[in-house]
C-alpha positions as CSV (number, residue, x, y, z in Angstrom):
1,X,-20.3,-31.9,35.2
2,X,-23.3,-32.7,32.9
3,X,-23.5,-36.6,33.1
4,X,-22.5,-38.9,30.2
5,X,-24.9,-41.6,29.4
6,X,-22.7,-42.5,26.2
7,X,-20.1,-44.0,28.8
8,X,-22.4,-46.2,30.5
9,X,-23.2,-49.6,29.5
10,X,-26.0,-49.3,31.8
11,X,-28.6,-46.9,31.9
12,X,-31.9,-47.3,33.4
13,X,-34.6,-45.2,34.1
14,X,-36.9,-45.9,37.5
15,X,-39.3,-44.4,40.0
16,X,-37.1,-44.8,43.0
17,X,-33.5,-46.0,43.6
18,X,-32.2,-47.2,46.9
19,X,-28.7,-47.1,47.6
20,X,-28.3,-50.0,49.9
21,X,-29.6,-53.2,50.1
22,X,-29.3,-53.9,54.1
23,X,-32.0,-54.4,56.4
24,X,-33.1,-51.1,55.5
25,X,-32.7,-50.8,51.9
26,X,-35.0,-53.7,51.4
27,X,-37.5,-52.4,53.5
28,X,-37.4,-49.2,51.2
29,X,-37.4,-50.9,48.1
30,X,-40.8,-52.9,49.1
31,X,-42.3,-49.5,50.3
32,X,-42.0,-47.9,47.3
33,X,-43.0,-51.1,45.4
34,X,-46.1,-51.0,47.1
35,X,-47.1,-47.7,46.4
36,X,-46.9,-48.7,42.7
37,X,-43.7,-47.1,42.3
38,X,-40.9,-48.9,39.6
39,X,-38.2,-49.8,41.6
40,X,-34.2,-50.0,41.4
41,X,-31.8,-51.4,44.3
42,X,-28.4,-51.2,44.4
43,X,-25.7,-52.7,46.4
44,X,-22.4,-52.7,47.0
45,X,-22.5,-56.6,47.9
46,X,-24.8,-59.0,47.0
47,X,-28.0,-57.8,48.4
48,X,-29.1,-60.6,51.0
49,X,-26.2,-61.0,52.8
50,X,-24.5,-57.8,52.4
51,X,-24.4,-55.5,55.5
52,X,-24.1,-56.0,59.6
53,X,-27.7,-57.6,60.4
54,X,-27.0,-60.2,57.4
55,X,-24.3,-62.6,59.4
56,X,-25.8,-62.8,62.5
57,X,-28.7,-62.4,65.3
58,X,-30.3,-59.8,65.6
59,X,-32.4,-58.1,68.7
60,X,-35.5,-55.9,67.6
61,X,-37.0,-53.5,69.6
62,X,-40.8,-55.1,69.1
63,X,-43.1,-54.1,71.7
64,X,-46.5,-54.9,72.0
65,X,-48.8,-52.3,72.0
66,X,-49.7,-52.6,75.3
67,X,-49.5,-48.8,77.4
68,X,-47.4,-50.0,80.4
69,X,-44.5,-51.9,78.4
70,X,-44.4,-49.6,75.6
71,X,-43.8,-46.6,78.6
72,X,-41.1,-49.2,80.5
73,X,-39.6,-49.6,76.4
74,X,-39.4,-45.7,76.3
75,X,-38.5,-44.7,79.6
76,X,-35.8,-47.2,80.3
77,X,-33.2,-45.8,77.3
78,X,-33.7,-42.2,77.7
79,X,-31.4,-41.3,80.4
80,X,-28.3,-43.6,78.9
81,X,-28.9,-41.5,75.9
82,X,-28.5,-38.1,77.7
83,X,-32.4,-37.3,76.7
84,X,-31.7,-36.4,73.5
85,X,-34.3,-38.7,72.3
86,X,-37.8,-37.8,71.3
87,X,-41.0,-39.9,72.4
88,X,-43.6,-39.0,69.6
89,X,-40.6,-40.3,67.0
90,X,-40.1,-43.3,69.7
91,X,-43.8,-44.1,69.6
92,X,-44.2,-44.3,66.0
93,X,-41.1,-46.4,65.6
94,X,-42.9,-49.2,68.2
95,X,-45.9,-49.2,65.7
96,X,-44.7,-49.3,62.8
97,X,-42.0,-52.0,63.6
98,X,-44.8,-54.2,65.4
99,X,-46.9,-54.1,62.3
100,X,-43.4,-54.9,59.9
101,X,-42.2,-57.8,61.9
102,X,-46.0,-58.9,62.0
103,X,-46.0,-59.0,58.4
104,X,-42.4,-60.5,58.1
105,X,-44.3,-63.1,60.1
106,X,-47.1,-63.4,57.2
107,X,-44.1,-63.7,55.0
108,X,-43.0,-66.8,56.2
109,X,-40.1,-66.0,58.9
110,X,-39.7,-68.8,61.5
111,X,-40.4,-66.5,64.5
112,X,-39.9,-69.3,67.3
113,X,-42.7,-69.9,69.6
114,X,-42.8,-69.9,73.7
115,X,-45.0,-72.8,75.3
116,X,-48.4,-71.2,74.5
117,X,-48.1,-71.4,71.2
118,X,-47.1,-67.4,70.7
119,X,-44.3,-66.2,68.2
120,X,-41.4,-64.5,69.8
121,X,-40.4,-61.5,67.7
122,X,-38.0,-59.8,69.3
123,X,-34.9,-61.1,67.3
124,X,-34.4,-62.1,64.0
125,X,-31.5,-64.0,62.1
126,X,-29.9,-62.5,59.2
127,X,-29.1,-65.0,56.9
128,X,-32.9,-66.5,56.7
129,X,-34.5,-62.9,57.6
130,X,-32.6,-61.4,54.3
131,X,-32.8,-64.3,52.2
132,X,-36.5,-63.8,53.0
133,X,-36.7,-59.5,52.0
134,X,-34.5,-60.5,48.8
135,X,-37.4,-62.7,47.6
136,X,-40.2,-60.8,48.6
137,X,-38.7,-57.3,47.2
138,X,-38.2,-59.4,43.9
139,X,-41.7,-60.9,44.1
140,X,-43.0,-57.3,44.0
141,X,-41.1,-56.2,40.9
142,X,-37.9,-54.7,42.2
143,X,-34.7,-54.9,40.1
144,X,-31.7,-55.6,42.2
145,X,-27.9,-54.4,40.8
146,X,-25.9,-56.7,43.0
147,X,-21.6,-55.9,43.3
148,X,-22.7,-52.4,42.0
149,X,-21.6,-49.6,44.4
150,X,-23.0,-46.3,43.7
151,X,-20.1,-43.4,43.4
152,X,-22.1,-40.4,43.3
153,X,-25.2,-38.8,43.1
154,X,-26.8,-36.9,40.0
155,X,-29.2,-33.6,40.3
156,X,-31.2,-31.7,37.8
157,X,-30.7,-27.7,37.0
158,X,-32.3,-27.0,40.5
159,X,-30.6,-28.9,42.3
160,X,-33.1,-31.9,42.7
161,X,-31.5,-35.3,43.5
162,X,-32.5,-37.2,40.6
163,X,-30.1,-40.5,40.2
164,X,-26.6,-42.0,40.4
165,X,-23.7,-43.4,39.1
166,X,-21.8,-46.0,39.9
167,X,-19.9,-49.4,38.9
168,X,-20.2,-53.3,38.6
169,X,-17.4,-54.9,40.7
170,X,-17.5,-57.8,38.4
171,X,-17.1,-56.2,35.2
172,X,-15.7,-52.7,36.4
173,X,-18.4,-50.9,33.3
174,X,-20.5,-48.1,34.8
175,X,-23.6,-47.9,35.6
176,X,-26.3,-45.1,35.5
177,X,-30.2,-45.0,37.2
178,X,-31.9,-42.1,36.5
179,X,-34.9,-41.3,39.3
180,X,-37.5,-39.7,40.4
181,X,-36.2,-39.8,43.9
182,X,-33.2,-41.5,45.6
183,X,-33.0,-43.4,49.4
184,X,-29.8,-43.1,50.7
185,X,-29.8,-46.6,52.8
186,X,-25.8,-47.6,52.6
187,X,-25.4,-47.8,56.4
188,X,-22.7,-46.4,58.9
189,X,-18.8,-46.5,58.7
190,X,-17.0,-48.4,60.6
191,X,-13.8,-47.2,59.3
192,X,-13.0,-51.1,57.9
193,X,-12.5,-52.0,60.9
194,X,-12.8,-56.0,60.0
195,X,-16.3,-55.9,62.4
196,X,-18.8,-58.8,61.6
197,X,-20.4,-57.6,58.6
198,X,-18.7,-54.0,58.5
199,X,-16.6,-54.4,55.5
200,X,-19.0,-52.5,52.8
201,X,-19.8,-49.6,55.7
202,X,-17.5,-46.8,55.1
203,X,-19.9,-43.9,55.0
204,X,-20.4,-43.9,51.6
205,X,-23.4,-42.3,51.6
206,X,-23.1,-39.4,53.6
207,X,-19.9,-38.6,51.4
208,X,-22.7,-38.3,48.9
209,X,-25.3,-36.9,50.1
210,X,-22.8,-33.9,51.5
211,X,-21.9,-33.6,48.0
212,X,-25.3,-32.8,47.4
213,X,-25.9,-30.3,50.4
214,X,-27.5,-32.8,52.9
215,X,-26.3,-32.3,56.6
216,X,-25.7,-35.0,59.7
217,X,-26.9,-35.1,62.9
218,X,-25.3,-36.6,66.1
219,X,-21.9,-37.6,64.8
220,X,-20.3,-37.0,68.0
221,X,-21.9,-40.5,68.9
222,X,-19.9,-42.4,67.1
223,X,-17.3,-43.8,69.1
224,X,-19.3,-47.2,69.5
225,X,-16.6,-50.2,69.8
226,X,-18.0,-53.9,69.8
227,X,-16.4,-56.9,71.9
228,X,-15.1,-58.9,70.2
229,X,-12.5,-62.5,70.3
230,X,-9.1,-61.0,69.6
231,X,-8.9,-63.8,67.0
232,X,-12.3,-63.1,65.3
233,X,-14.3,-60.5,63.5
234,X,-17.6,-61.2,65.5
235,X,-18.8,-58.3,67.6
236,X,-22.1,-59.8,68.4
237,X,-21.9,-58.9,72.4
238,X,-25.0,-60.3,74.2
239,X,-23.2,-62.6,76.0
240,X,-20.6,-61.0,77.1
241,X,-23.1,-60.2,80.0
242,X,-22.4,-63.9,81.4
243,X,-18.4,-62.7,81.0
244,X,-15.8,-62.1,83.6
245,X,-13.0,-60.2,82.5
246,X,-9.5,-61.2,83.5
247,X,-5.6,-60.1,83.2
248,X,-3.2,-62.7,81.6
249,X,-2.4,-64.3,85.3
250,X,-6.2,-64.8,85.7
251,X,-6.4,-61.6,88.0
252,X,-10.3,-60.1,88.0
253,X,-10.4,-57.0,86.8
254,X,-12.9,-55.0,88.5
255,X,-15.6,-53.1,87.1
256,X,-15.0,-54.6,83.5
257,X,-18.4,-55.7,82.0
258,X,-19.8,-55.8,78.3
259,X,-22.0,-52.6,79.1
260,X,-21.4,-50.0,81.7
261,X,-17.8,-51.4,82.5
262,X,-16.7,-51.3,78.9
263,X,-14.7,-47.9,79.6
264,X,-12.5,-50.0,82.3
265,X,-11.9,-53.2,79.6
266,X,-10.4,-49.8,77.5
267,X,-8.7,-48.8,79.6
268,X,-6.5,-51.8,80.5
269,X,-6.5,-53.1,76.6
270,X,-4.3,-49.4,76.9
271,X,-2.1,-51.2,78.6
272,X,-1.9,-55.1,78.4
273,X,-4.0,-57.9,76.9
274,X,-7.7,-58.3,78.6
275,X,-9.2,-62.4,78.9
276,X,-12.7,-63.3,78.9
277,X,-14.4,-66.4,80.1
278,X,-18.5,-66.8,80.0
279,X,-18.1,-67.7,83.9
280,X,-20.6,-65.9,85.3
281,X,-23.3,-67.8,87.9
282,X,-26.3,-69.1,86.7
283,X,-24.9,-70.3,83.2
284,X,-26.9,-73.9,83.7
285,X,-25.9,-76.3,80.6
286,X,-29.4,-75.4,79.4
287,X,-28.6,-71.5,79.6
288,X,-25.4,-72.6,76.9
289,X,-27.7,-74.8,74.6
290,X,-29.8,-72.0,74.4
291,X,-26.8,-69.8,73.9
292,X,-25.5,-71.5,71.3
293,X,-28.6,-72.0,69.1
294,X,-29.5,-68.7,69.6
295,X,-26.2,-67.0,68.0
296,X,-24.7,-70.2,66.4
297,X,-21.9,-67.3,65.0
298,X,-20.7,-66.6,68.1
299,X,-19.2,-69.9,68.7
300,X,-17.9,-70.7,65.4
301,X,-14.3,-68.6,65.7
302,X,-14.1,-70.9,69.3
303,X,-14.9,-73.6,67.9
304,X,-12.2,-72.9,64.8
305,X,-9.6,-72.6,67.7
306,X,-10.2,-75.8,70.3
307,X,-11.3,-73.1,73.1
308,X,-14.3,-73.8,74.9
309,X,-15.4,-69.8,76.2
310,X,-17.4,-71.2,79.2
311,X,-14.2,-72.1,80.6
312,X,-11.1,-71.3,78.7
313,X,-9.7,-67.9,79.1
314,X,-9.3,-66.0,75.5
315,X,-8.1,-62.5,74.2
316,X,-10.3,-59.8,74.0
317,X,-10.6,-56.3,72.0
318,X,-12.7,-53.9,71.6
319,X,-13.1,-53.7,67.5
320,X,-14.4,-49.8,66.1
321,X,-17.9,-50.3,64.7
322,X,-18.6,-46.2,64.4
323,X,-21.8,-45.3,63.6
324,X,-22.9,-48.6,62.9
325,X,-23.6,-48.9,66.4
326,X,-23.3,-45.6,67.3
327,X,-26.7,-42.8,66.5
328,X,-25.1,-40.2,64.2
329,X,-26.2,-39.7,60.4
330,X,-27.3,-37.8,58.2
331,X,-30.1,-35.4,59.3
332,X,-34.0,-36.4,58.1
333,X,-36.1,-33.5,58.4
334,X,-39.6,-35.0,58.5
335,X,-41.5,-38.1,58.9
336,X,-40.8,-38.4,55.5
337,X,-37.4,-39.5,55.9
338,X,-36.5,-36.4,54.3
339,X,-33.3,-34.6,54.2
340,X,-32.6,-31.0,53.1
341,X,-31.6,-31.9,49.8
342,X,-35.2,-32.2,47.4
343,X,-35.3,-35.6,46.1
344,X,-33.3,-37.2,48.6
345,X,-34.0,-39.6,51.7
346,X,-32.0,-41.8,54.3
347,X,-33.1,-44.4,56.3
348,X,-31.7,-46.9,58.6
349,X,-27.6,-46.4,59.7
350,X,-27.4,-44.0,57.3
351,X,-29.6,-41.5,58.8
352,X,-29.5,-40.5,62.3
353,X,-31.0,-42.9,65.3
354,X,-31.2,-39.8,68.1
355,X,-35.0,-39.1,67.8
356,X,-35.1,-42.7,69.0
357,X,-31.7,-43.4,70.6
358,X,-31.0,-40.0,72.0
359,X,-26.5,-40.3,72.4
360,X,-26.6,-43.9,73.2
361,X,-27.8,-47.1,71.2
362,X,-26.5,-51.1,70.7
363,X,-26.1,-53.3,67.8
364,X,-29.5,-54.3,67.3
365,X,-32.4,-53.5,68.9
366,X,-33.4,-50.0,68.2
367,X,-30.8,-49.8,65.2
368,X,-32.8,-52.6,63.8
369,X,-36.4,-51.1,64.7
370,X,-35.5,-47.9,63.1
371,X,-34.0,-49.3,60.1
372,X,-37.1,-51.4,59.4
373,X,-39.2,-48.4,60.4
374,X,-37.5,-45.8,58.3
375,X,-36.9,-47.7,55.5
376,X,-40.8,-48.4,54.8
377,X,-41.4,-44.6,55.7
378,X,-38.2,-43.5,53.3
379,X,-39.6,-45.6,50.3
380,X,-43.1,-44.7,50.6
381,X,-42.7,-41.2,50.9
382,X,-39.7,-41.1,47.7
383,X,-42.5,-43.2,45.8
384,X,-44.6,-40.3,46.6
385,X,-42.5,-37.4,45.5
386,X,-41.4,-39.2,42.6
387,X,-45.1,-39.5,41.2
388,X,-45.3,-36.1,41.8
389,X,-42.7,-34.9,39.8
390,X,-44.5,-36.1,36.2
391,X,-42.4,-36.4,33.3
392,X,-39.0,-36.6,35.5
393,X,-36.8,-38.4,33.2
394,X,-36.4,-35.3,30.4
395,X,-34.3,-33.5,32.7
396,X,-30.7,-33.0,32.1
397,X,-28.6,-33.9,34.6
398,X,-25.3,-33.5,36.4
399,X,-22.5,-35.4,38.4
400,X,-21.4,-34.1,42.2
401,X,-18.8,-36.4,42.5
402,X,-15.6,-35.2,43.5
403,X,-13.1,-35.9,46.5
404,X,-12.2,-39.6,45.3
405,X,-13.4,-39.6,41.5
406,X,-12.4,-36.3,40.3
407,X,-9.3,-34.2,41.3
408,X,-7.3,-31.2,40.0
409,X,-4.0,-32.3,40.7
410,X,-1.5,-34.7,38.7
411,X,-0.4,-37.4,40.4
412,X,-2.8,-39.7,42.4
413,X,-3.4,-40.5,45.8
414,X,-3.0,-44.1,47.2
415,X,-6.2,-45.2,48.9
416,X,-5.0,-47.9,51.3
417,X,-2.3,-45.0,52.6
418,X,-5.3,-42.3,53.2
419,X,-7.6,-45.5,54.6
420,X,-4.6,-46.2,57.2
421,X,-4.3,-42.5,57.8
422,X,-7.9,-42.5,59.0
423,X,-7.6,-45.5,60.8
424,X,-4.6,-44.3,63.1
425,X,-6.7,-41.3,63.9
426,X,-10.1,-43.5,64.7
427,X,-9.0,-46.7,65.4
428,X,-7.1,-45.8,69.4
429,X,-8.8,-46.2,72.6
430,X,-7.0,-42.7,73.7
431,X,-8.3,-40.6,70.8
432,X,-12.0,-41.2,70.1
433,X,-13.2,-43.2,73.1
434,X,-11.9,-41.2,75.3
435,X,-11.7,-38.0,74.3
436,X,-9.5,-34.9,75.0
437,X,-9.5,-31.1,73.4
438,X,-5.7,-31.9,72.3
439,X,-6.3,-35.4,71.1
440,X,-9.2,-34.1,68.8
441,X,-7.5,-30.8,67.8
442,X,-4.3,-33.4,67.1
443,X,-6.8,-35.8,65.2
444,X,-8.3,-33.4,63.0
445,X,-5.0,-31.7,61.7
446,X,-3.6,-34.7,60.2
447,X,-7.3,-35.7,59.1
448,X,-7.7,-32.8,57.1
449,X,-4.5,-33.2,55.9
450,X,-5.6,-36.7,54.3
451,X,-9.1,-34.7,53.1
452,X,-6.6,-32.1,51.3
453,X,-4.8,-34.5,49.8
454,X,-7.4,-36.8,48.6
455,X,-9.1,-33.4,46.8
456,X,-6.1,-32.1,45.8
457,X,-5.3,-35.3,43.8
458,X,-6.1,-36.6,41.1
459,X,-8.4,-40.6,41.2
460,X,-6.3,-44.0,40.9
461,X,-7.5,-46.6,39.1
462,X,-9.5,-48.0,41.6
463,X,-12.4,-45.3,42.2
464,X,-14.2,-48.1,44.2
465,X,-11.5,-47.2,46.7
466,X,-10.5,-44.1,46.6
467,X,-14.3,-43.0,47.1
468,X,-13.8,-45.5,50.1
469,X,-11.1,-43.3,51.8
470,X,-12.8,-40.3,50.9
471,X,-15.8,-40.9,52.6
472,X,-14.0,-42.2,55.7
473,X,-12.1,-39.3,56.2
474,X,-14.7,-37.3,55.8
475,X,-16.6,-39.1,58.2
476,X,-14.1,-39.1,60.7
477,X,-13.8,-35.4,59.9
478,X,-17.4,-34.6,61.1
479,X,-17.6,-37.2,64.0
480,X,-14.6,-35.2,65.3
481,X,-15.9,-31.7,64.7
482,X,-18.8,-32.4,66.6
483,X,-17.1,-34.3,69.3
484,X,-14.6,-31.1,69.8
485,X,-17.8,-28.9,69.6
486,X,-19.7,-30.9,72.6
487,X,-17.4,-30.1,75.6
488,X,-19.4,-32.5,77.5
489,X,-20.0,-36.3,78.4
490,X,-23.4,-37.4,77.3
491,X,-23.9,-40.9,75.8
492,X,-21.3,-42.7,74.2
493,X,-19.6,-39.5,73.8
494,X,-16.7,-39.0,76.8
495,X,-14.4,-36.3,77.3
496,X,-12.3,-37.0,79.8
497,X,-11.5,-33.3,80.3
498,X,-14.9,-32.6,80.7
499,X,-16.6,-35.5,82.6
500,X,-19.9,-34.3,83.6
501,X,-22.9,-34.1,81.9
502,X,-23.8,-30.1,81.4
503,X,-27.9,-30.0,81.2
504,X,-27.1,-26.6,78.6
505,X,-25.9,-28.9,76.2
506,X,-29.0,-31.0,76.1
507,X,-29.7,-30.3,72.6
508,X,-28.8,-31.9,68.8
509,X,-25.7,-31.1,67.3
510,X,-26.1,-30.9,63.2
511,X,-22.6,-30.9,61.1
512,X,-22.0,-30.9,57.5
513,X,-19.5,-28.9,55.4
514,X,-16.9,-30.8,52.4
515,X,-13.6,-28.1,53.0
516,X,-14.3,-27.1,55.9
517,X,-16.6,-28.5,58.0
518,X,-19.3,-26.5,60.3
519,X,-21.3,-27.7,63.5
520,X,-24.0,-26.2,65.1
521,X,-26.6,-26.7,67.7
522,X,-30.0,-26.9,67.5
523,X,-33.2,-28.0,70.4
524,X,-34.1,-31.0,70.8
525,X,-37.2,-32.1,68.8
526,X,-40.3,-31.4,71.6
527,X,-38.3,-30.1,73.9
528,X,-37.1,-26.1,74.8
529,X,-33.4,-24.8,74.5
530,X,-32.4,-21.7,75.9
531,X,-30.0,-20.3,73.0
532,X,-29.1,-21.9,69.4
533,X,-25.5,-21.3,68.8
534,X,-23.6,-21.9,65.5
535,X,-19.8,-22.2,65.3
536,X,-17.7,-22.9,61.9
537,X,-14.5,-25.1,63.6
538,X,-11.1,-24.1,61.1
């Protein structure tokens, strides 16, 4: 469908657009900007404190470039991600973020110091890290949409991704940007799953970035759940590591632990309600002042409800944050930040974290390096191409938008229905963290029931929404796919029918597909594989 610019009251004409305006949205927007490039960022929020690193702490995988730690940095995360993971990508995300967090420094960002006077850099906090890249993307000339979700994307007569469309929240008009190159930087999904932070991630951009041919990589690792107060949306779970975990009589339950034991607090929450208390030895009353002005967050929901969580026992569960913290994304085929699609780039959640991550990754950390990194990579590299390109804004152009925003049947489809579909299929302990052959199999026939009916429809009112439930179903679609496809446990991803990790299947699974959805296998980056085997799953 050739786009309408008549039905717009907004239409703007730019270098580079970033979809996103996270941690790594803003770090695109100012690496384009500083290649020259004209600059347009749009979120769904309010760019600033918008997204899961604005609310809280975050951990950031800053290294100093000295040989021994940055081999003890690499090393020690390679096995937990099944070595999936590749070192030269690893090695240029430890520079690069060491020289961005040096300049965020130069910025102005507080870094605390230790008693020799040195900044300590490996964790930021959102609200005053994000109030900081808002200014200093506006000081270099970018224009920020704010409450202005992007509903698809536009492409020239080859097929070159050359805008988007979308709304303002505030006014419901539509928008158009018309580009020389577009980031896709809109994070993970997390299915809504009311995680700290989570409630603009529901995959939003890999819904269209499909619709433009892109493909993902590593969405069988996806089935990341945060700890969380069974009262409270914070999944910030650091200190969970000073937590015993406890039945409802006070019982011990052994094994249970905010990292390896996680499977065994699933398990019980299967079956009856799971305590925590931050009991553990070595909690000194200087280890909680530090506790408490290092994630101030944390405590607030306690605080809210007269518990004390050094010694009061309080409900726990384990909240579905997806691919937020999980690795999966859509596939970047360079150091560009490239995906398949000409004119299109992801950084951040949104693209894939397994060259650095391998099957395995947190909720900062690495997820943060890589989103800094990428992000400058993505917007340099789309300010590149877009300078390239000449006179780029004579082309005509057309809309992909369809599943959510353009149907062929009658009546309409209610979003929240298809969003609660999703969930039931996503949300369960027993389907996606552990995983079975049936329980997939299961999954997927009512999810592509939900898919079927959502094209097969025709949009509501609210298109906001019902491009919502369409990218989460599609999402859960692919993470699904690829989790039936790797009949193995590596990672985060466990199949309890197939416990073991199988050294054949050390190797990158790529999906992609609208209707029907395909997954196939493909070495790992730097590494041999014996066969590369391709399978479409009906």
């Amino acid at each position: 469908m050739t786009v309408q610019t008549t039905n717009a009251a907004l239409t703007l004409e730019t270098d580079v657009l970033v979809i996103g305006g996270g941690l790594s949205g803003t770090w695109v927007a100012w690496g384009a900007a500083s290649q020259g490039a004209k600059v347009v960022l749009v979120d769904k929020g309010y760019c600033g404190t918008s997204g899961s690193s604005a609310p809280a702490g975050n951990g950031v995988w800053y290294v100093k470039p000295d040989r021994e730690l940055r081999e003890q940095a690499m090393s020690s995360r390679e096995a937990i991600g099944g070595f999936l993971s590749n070192r030269g990508w690893m090695q240029r995300v430890l520079d690069q973020t060491f020289e961005n967090i040096n300049l965020v420094a130069e910025w102005g960002y507080p870094f605390p110091v230790d008693e020799n006077g040195d900044p300590q850099c490996q964790s930021i906090q959102g609200p005053e890290y994000m109030r900081l890249m808002r200014k200093q993307i506006r000081r270099s000339g970018v224009e920020i949409l704010d409450h202005s979700p992007a509903l698809e994307l536009l492409v020239d007569a080859e097929g070159r991704v050359s805008g988007a469309a979308g709304i303002q929240r505030q006014t419901g008009e539509r928008w158009i940007v018309k580009a020389g190159a577009v980031v896709i930087a809109t994070g993970g999904c997390a299915f809504l799953s009311k995680a700290l932070g989570c409630n603009v991630l529901t995959g939003d951009g890999y819904l269209m970035a499909a619709e433009a041919g892109a493909d993902l990589s590593g969405m069988e690792f996806s089935n990341a759940y945060g700890l969380s107060p069974a009262f409270s949306s914070v999944t910030k779970g650091r200190f969970y590591s000073w937590a015993n975990f406890y039945t409802e009589d006070g019982t011990l339950i052994e094994g249970a632990g905010s990292h390896r034991g996680r499977s065994v607090i699933a398990k019980n929450l299967l079956e009856r309600p799971v305590y925590a208390r931050l009991d553990q030895a070595g909690i000194t009353e200087e280890v909680k002042a530090w506790m408490r002005k290092a994630q101030p967050n944390f405590f607030l929901p306690f605080n809210r409800m007269g518990i004390d969580p050094f010694n009061d026992l309080f409900p726990i569960t384990l909240r579905l944050e997806g691919t937020v913290r999980g690795t999966g994304g859509l596939r970047i085929r360079d150091n560009t930040c490239a995906t398949s699609v000409l004119g299109l780039y992801a950084s951040g959640d949104a693209a894939t974290r397994q060259l650095i991550c391998g099957g395995f990754t947190g909720g900062g950390s690495h997820n943060a390096a890589w989103a800094i990194s990428s992000g400058r990579w993505a917007g340099e590299a789309a300010a590149d191409y877009s300078r390239s390109l000449g006179n780029k804004h004579q082309r005509s152009l057309s809309s992909l938008g369809e599943a959510g925003l353009r149907g062929e049947g009658q009546q309409s489809f209610r979003p929240e229905e298809a969003i609660a579909a999703t969930q039931a299929e996503v949300f369960p302990y027993d389907r996606n963290f552990f995983r079975t052959e049936s329980g997939l199999t299961d999954s997927l026939d009512r999810l592509d029931s939900v898919w079927k009916e959502i094209r097969n429809s025709a949009p509501g009112s609210d298109l906001l929404r019902s491009r919502e439930a369409a990218s989460m179903a599609a999402t859960a679609r692919w993470m699904y796919r690829s989790g039936l496809y790797r009949t193995e446990s590596r990672g985060m991803h466990k199949r309890t029918d197939y416990a073991e990790q199988d050294p054949n299947q050390q190797h990158h699974l790529i999906s992609g597909g609208l209707d029907q959805v395909w997954v196939k296998s493909v070495p790992v980056e730097g590494q041999t594989s014996k066969t590369t085997k391709e399978l479409v799953l009906q």
